[in-house]
C-alpha positions in Angstrom: -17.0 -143.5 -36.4 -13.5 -144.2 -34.5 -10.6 -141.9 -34.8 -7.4 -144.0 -34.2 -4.3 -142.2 -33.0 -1.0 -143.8 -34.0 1.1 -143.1 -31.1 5.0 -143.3 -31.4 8.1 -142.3 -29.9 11.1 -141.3 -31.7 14.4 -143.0 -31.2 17.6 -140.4 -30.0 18.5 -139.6 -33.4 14.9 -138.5 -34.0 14.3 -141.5 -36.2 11.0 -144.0 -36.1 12.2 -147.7 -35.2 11.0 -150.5 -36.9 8.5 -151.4 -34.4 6.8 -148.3 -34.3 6.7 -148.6 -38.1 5.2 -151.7 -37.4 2.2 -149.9 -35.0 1.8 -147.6 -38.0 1.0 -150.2 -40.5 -1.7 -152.1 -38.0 -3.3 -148.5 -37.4 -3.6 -148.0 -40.9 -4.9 -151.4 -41.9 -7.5 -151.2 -38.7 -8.4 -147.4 -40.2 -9.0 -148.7 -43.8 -11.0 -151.5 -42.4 -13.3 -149.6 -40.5 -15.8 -147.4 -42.3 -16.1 -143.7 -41.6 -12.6 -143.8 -39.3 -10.1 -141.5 -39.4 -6.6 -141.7 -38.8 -4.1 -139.2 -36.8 -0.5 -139.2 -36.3 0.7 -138.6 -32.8 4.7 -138.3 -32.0 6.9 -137.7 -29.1 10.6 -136.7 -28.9 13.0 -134.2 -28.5 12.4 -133.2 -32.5 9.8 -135.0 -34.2 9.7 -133.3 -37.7 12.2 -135.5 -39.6 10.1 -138.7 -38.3 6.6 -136.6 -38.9 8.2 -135.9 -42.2 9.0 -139.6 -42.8 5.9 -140.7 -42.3 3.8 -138.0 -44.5 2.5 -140.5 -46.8 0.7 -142.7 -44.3 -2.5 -140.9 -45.3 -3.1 -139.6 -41.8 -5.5 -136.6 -41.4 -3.5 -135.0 -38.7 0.1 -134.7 -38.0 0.7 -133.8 -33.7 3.6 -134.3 -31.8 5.3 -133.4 -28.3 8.4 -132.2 -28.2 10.9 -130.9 -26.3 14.2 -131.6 -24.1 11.6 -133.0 -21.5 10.4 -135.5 -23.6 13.7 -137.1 -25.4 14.6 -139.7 -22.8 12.2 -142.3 -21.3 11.0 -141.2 -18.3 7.0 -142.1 -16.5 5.7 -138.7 -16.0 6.4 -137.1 -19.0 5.3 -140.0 -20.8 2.0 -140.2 -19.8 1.5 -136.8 -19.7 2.4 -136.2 -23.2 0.2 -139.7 -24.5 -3.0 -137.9 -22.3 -2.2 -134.5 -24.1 -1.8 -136.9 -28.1 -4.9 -138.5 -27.2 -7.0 -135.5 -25.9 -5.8 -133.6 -28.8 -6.8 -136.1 -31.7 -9.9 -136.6 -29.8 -8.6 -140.7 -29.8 -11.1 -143.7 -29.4 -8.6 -146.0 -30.4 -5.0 -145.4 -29.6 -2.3 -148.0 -31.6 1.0 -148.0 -30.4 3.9 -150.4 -30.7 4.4 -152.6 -27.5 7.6 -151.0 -26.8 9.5 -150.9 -23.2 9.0 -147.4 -23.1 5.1 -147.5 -24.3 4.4 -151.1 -22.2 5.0 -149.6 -18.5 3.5 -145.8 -19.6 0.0 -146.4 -21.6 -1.8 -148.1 -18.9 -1.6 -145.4 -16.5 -2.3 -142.8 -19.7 -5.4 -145.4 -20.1 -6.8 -145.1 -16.4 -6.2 -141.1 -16.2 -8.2 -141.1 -19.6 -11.1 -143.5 -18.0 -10.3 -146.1 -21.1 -9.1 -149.1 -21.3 -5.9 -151.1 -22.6 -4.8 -154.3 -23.9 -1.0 -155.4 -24.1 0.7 -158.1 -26.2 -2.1 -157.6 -29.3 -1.1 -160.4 -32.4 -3.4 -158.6 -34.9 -6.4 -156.6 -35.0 -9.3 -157.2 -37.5 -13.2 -155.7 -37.8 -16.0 -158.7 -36.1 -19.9 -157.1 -35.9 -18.7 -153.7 -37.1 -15.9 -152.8 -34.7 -12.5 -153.8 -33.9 -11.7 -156.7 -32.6 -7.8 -157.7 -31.2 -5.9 -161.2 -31.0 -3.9 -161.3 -28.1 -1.2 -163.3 -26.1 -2.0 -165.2 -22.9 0.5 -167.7 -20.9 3.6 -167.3 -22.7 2.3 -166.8 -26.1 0.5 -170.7 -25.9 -2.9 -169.3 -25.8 -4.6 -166.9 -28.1 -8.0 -165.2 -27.6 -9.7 -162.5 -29.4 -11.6 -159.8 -27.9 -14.0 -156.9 -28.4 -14.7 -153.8 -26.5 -16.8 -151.0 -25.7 -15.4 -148.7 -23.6 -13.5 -145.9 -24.9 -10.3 -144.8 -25.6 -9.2 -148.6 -26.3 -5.5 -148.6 -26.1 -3.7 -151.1 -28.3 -0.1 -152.2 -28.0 0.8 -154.4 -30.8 3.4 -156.6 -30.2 6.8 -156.0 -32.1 7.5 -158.7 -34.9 3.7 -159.5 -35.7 3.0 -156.9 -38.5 4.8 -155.4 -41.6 6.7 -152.0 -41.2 5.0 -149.6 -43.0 6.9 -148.0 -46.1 6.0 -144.8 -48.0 7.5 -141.7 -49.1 8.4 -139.1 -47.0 6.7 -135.6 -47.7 6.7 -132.4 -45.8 3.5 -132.9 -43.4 1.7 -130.2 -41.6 2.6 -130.8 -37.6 0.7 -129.6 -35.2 2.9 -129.2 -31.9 0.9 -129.8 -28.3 2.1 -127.9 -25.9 2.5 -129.7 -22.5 3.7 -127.6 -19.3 5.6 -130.3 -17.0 5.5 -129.0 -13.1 9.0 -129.1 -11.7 7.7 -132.9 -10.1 7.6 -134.8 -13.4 11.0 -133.6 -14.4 12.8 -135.9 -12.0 13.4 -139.5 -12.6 
């Protein structure tokens, strides 16, 4: 049984962007496909109600965010430190999240403190022998390749412009806030 975390970032207005919509629909799909999964919302910003909020109807079990000052602006240390807190806190297996500047040059490092692994540029996902398999990009988008793994948590960044954005109706969804205590180091950029 995998638990998938859907892992976005809010925009400065505290909105979802289309590509993280987009991250939402493929963890959903990959959650309905797989038997016995679960599915949990995990958002980062200064305020993520109004995007938890907008995304109520997704059908996720759980609804947990970071926020904060600390965490509005792009910035490495918070980052990571917020997506280790999300994916300790959901307990993730799989982590989908859209391949976003912001998500592309944080979730590997989130992958190695976790001791999981991570694939970038992902075309689709799908279920082969029971458990999720990814497409994925190699050389300038001329060669595909699908591929299957073990070792857990898998992070997934699907790349922007391959899937639908997910559309539903906004509710009132019970968040559950993660508290995470920045030292005075990982507040600098």
């Amino acid at each position: 049984m995998e638990t998938i975390l859907f892992l976005g970032h809010t925009e400065l207005d505290g909105s979802l962007a289309a590509s993280a919509l987009e991250g939402l629909r493929a963890a959903r799909a990959l959650a309905d496909s797989l038997g016995g999964s679960s599915l949990v919302a995990g958002l980062v910003g200064r305020d993520v109600r109004a995007a938890t909020d907008g995304i109520a109807g997704c059908g996720a079990a759980r609804f947990l965010g970071v926020s904060g000052q600390d965490f509005s602006q792009s910035r490495y240390a918070s980052d990571a430190a917020a997506a280790e807190a999300l994916c300790k806190a959901a307990p993730a297996t799989i982590v989908i999240a859209a391949g976003t500047s912001r998500w592309n040059r944080v979730l590997p490092g989130a992958a190695q403190r976790l001791g999981g692994r991570v694939d970038s540029h992902v075309t689709g996902l799908a279920v082969a022998n029971g458990g999720p398999s990814v497409t994925r990009w190699y050389y300038r988008q001329r060669m595909e390749a699908t591929l299957e793994r073990t070792q857990r948590p898998w992070i997934i960044l699907v790349e922007p412009g391959c899937h639908a954005p997910w559309r539903g109706e906004p509710g009132a969804a019970s968040l559950e806030l993660i508290t995470v205590d920045l030292p005075e180091i990982c507040r600098l950029t």
